[in-house]
N, C-alpha and C positions, 0 to 999 in steps of 0.2 A: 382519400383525396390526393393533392399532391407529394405531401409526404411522402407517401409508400410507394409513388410512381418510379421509381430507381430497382427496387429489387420485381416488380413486375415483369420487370423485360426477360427475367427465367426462366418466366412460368407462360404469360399470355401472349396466343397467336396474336398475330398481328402488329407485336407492340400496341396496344389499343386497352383502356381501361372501361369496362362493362358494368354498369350499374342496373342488375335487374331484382327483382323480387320472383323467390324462387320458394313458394308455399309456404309466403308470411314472413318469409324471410329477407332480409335484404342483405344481396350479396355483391361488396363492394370491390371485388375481383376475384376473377375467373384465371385457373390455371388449365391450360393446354385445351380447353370447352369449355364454352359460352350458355352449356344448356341449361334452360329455366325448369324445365321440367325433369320428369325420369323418364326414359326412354320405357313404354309399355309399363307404364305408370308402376312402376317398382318404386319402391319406399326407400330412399335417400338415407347412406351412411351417415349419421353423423358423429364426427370424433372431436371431444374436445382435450383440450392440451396435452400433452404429457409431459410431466418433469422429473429428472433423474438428478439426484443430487450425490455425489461420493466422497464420502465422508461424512462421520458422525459426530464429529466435534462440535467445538462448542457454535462457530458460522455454519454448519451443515443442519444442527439441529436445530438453531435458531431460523432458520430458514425454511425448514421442511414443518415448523410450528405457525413461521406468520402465513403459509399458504394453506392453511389448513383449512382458514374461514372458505375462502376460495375454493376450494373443494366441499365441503359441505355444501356451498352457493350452487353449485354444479356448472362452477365453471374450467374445472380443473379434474383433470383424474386423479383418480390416488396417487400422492408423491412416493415415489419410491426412491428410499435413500437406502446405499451402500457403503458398508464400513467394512474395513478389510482386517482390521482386529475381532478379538474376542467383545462382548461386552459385556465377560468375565473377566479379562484380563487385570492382572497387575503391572501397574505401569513403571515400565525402568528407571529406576534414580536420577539417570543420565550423569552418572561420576564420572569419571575419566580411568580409573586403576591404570594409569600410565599411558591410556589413550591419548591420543594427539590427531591436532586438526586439520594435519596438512600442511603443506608448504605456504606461507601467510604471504609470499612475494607473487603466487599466480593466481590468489585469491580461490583457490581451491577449498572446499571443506566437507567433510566427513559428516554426512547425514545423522551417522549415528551417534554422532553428539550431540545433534539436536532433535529429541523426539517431539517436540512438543508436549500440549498437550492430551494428544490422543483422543480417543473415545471414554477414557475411566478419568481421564484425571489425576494431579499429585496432591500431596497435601501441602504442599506452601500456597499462601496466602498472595491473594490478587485481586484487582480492582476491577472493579465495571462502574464507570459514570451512568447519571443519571439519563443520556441521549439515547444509551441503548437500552435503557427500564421503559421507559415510558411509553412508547408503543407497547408492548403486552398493557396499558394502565388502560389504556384510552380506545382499546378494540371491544371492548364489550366480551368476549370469548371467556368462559369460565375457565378452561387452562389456563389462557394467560393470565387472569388474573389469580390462579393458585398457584400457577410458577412464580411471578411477583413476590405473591407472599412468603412461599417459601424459601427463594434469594435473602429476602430481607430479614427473616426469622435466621439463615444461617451465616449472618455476618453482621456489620456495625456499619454504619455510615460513619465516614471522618468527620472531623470537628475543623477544631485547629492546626492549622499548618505553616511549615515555613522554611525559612532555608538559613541554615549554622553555617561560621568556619568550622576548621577544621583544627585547629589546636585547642583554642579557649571557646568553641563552642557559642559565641556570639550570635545573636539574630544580625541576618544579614535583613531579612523581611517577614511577614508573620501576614497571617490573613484567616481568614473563618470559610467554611464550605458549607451548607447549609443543609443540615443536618435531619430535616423533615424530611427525606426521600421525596419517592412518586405518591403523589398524591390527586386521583383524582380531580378532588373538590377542590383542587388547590390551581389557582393560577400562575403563581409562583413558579419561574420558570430559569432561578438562579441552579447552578451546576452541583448536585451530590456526586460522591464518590462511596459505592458502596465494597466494602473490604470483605470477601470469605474466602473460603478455602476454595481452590481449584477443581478439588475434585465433589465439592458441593455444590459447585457449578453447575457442570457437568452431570451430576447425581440427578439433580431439579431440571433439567433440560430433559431429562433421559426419564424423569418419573411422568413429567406434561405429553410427552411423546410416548409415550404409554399410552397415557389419558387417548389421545387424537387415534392414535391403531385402533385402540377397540372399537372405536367410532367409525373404522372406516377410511380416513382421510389421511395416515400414515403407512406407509409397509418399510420396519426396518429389517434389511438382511445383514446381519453379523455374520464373522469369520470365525471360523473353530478356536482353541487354546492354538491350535499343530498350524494355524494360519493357512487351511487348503481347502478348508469347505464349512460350510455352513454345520450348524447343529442339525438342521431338516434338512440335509443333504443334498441341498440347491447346486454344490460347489462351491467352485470361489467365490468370493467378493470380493478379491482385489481385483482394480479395473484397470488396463492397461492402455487400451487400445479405444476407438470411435469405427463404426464402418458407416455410409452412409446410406440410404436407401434410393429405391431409383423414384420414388415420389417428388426429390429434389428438396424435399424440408423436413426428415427427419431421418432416424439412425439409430443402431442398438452400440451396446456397450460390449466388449469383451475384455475379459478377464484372464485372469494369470495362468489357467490351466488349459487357455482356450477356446472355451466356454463362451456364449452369447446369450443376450438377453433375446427374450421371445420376439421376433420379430413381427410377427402378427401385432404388437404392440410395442411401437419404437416411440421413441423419444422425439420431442420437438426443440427442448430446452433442457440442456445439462448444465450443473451448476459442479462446478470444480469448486471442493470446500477442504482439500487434503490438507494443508498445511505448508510450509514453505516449500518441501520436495515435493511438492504435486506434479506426478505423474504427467498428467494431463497437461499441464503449464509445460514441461519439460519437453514434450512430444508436438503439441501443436502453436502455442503461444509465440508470435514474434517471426512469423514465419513470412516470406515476401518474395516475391520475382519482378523482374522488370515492366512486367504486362500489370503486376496488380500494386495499391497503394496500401495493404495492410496496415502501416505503421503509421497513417495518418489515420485517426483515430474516427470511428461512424459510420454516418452513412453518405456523407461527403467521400470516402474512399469508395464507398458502393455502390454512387450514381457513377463512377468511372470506370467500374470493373464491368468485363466483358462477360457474355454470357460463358457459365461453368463448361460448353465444347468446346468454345472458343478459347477460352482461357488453358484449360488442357493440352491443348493443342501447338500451343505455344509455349509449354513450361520448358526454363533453360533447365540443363546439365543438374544442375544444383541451386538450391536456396541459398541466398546470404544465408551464413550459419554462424559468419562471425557477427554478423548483427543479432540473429536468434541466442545467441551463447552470453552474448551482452547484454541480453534484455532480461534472460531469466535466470543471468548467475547471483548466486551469494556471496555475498562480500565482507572479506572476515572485518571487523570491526577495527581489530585490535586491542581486545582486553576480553576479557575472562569473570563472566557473571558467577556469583554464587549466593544461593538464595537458601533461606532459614527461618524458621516460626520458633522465638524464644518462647519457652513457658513461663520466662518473668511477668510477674501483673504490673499494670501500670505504676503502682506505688512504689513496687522493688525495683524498676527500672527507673524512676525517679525523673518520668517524662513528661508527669504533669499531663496526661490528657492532651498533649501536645503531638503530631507527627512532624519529623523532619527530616531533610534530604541535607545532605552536606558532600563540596567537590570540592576535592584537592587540588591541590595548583598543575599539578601535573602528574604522569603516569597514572594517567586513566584514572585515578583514584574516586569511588564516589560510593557513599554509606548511607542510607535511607530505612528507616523504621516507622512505622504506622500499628498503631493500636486495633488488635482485633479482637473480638466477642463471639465465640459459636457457641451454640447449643452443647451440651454436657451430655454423653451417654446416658443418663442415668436420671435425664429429665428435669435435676436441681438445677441450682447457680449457673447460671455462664460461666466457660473456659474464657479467660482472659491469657491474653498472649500479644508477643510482639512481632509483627512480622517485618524481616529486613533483610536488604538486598544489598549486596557490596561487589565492586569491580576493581580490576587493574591488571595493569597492563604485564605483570608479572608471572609467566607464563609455568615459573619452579613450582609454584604453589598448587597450580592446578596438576602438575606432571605425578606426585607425590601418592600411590599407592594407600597406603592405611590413614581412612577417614579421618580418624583422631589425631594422626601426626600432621595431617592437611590442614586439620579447622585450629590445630595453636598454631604453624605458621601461619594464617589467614591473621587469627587474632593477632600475633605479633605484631605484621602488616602493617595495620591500624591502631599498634599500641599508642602511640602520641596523640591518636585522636580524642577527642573530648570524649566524657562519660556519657551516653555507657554503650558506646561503639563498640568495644573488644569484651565488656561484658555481656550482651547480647550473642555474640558470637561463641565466647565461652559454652554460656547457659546452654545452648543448640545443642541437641546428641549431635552428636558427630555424622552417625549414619543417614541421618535426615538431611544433609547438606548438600544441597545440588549443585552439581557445577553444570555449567555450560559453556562453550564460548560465544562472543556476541558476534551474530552475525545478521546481514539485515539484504533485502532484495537491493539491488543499485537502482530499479527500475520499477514501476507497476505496469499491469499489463491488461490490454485493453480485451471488449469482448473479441471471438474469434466468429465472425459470420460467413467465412468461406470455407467451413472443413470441406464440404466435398472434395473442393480443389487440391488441398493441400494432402490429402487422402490419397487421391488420385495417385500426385504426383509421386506419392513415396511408393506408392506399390508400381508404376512406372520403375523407380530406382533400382527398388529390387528385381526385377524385372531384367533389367539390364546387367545388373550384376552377376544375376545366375547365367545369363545366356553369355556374361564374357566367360564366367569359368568353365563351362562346356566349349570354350571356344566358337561361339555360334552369331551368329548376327543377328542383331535386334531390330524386328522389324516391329513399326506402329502400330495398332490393332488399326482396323479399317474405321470401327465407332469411335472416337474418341473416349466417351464415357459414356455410361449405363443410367447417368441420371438428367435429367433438368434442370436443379438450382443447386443453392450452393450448400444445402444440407445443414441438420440441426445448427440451435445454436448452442456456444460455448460462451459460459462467464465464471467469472472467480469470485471469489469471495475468502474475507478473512486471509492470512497470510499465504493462501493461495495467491492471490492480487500482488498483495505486496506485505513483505516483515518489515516492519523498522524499528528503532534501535525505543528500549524499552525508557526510556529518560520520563515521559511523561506517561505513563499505566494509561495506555488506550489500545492496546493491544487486540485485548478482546471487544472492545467498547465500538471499535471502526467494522469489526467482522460483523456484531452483533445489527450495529445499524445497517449495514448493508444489507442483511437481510430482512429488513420489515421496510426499507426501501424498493425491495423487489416484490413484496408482496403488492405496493403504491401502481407500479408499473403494468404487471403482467394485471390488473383489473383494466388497466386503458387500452387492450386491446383484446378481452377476453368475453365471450361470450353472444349470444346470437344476434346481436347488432350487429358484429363482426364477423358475420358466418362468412365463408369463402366456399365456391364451388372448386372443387381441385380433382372431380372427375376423368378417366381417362379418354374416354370418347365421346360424346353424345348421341354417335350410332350404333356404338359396339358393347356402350359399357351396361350391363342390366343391375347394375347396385352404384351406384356413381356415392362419390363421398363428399360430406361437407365440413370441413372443419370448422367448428365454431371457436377460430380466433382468425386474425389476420397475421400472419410469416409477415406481412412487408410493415404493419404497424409494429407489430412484437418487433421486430428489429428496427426503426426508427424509437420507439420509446426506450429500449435499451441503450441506444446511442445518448440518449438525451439523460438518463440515469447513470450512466458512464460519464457521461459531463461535470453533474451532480459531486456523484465520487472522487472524481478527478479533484477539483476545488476545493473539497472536506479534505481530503487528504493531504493536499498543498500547503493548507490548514496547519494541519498539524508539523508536517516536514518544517515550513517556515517556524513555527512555534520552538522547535525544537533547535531549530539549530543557533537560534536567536539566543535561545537557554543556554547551549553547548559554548556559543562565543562569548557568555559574558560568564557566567561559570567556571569554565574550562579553555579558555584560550588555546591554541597550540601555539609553538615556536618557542623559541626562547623570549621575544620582542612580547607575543603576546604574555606570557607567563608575570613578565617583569609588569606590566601595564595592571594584569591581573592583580597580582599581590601588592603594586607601593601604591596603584591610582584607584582602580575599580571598588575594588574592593572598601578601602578605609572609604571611599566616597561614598558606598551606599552604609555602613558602617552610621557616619555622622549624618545621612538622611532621618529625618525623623519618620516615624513608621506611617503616620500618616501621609504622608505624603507617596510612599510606596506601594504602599497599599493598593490604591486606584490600579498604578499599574504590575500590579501582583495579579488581581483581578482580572483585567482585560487581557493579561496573557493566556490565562485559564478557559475564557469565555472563546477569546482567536483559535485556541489550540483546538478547543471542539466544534469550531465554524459559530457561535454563537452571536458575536459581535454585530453591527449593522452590516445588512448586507451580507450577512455571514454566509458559511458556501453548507449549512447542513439544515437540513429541509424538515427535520426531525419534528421541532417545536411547532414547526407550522401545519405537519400534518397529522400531528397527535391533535391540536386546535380545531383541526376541520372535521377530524373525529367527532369531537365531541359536539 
């Protein structure tokens, strides 16, 4: 209908929108022919979606899972996801042995300080709220419901929580989380936080997506231990590059050795899931000329853009690069995470079953521990341990070569703080001690619906480049471009999108939802109510093709899941930084405000009364509140 009347104009002669029934089909737009029939009654291609996901982390696999139903539905092809590591690998500590991160005045930073999480996973301890369980609860899908169980079998939900000073250890506020998980049968729809290890994570993603390959509805390609090709000798898996096809709505991937994905089966929807340094992000994301409105965000910028010859035709000299460099650079934080799983148990740490966060008045300083529970090698007792995270802005500490010399200045650091801050730290092997520094996107980034163009434009660049250094004149090609529209689409996910600064454990929790939020979507425009004639002649063509989705829906509902996103995440930004200003002041004005007024003020609040909005931050930070911007509860509800 109207909606999708904007990206039409790429594809249908005429500009004119064609509503026929083309052998029980209904087909709600025609690209470049109108024909109802086959020409000499030949049997009609039909292709339905294809989606390429890169990255196997913990948003790629969570996403190549919630489409899985949709594949088995047959409304999707087999998702094929690429990870460009091993999925034997051992994943790097990310210490520093002297590493540094750059110059912090140009906001520069050294990738290889931040690995993430990877494809394997580490072993410190991390959260996932209850907004990203609960879709696997509420799908019916036997995966999901035995990845669920196995989440919650290798970790604890929190209990009690709350926030200390930092000398004597006082509650500033204290509150409960609700400790029942996902539960089906359950209506109860207040916030869990479930605690396990990172790379059990990951493990339980990686075992369900097992589960879905044998079935058909997964294909993951892994990178060798040597990172240059596959174990069945596919090649690489690292993906570099996009090309697009001359169909105008889809495109193969290429990779680090050069390599392409079969073209005969191109992609219609890639889901960039790398991690902060995504490739993909880095290469097409935030990209804009004067002819087109990329940075206004939809399909409000794509009722204005001109057809992909038209547009080609017109690309200046170069792109805003200092807008693209702004939109996808990292920005160092200014302090230095380091993360550690005490083997103290609750009773020798003396924490009472209690987690707590605690901020310094100043110099970044902030200490946080959360009681965790995993399964025991050995099949007995749960491991009991303490998992906690400490920052600042003291950059000796991380410079410092030998682990063990690192983790007593660290505990030093934190000597004045209440018990059992520098115990906890102690307790830590040493070697286990990760450092990072904190660095988070300035920017999220929206979908990208015109690679072709931007495609185009850069092989134009080079183009020119090589004919200045043979000294030669660069002349136009006579076609402008080889395609029709403006070629697959590109979205992000997980700190692909956007990183931000780790204050509230929603890290994984915002990638996770994204992905069973895109599962929501790509069902409202998939399947043969939404077939599309995208044949190339109705007098020439003798196999004419139908895609059974709609290009111009699939990209209006993804603007409107981009909206979605946009809001949850807003969410949490404001949640955060709301925290950071009454927590953490900067300035000296705010510091002094911090420690003589804020502080003693919420001090003699009685907890009741704190409480409420202890709560309601909790509930704003994950979109839950009235009106809230995350759509999770409402359509885990409609699930069921």
């Amino acid at each position: 209908g109207s909606n999708s009347s904007s990206l039409t104009r790429h594809f249908v002669a005429q500009n004119a929108r064609v509503n026929r029934r083309c052998e029980g089909v209904m087909v709600i737009g025609s690209y470049r022919c109108f024909s109802a029939t086959s020409p000499n009654n030949s049997t009609p291609k039909e292709e339905k979606m294809r989606v390429a996901i890169v990255g196997a982390g913990a948003s790629g696999l969570a996403a190549a899972l919630h489409l899985s139903p949709l594949v088995s539905r047959g409304l999707l092809h087999t998702v094929d996801v690429y990870e460009a590591s091993s999925a034997n690998a051992v994943h790097p500590h990310c210490i520093t042995d002297g590493h540094t991160s750059g110059d912090e005045s140009d906001g520069n930073v050294d990738e290889d300080f931040h690995p993430g999480s990877g494809s394997v996973g580490r072993p410190i301890g991390v959260g996932i709220w209850s907004t990203a369980l609960r879709p696997f609860a509420f799908t019916g899908w036997p995966s999901h419901a035995n990845l669920l169980k196995q989440l919650e079998h290798s970790g604890k939900y929190v209990g009690q929580v709350g926030y200390k000073t930092p000398a004597a250890g006082s509650w500033l506020a204290r509150s409960e989380l609700d400790e029942g998980g996902v539960d089906p049968t359950r209506e109860n729809t207040d916030p869990s936080l479930l605690f396990l290890k990172e790379s059990d994570l990951l493990g339980a993603l990686r075992n369900a997506a097992m589960t879905e390959e044998a079935l058909g509805n997964i294909k993951i390609r892994y990178g060798s231990p040597d990172g240059n090709a596959t174990g069945d000798g596919d090649g690489s898996t690292e993906v570099k590059a996009i090309v697009a096809h001359s169909d105008g709505f889809s495109g193969s991937l290429v990779f680090k050795d050069g390599s392409k994905t079969d073209e005969r089966t191109p992609y219609h929807l890639i889901i960039s899931a790398e991690g902060m340094t995504s490739q993909l992000r880095s290469e097409y994301a935030g990209r804009n000329v004067r002819s087109m409105t990329h940075l206004s965000t939809g399909m409000s910028s794509l009722g204005g853009m001109k057809s992909a010859q038209r547009v080609s035709s017109e690309l200046r000299e170069e792109w805003e690069e200092d807008i693209q460099a702004e939109i996808n650079s990292l920005e160092d934080r200014g302090y230095t995470v380091f993360r550690g799983n005490s083997p103290l148990t609750d009773e020798e740490a003396q924490m009472d079953g209690i987690s707590f966060q605690t901020w310094g008045v100043g110099r970044s300083m902030r200490f946080a521990a959360v009681g965790m529970s995993t399964p025991s090698p050995s099949g007995r007792a749960d491991v009991e341990s303490q998992v906690w995270f400490a920052t600042t802005n003291d950059r000796s500490i991380a410079s410092i070569d030998d682990p063990a010399e690192r983790r007593a200045k660290l505990a030093d650091h934190f000597r004045t703080w209440h018990d059992p801050v520098a115990r906890l730290i102690e307790s830590t092997p040493s070697q286990d001690i990760l450092v990072e520094r904190g660095v988070a996107h300035r920017h999220s980034t929206r979908p990208v619906y015109d690679l072709a163009a931007i495609i185009e434009h850069d092989r134009r660049v080079d183009e020119r480049a090589r004919a200045k250094e043979r000294g030669e004149e660069y002349r136009e090609p006579s076609k402008p471009v080889d395609h029709d529209g403006p070629g697959p689409v590109l979205i992000f996910v997980g700190d692909a999108s956007m990183a931000v600064d780790p204050v509230l454990a929603q890290g994984f929790t915002i990638g996770m939802e994204a992905a069973a939020d895109l599962s929501e979507t790509l069902q409202k425009c998939s399947g043969p109510e939404y077939a599309v004639n995208v044949s190339e002649s109705s007098e020439e063509d003798s196999n004419p093709q139908t895609l059974l989705f709609d290009p111009d829906r699939l990209r209006f509902e993804l603007k409107e899941r981009h909206r979605r996103r946009y809001d949850r995440m807003m969410a949490l930004l404001r949640a955060t930084e709301l925290v950071q200003a009454f927590a953490q002041p900067s300035g000296p004005f705010g510091s002094f405000l911090n420690r003589w007024l804020i502080r003693p003020a919420m001090r003699l609040t009685p907890n009741f009364a704190k409480k409420p909005m202890f709560d309601f931050m909790v509930r704003y930070s994950l979109g839950l509140t009235a009106g809230g911007a995350n759509n999770i509860v409402e359509m885990t509800r409609e699930r069921k």
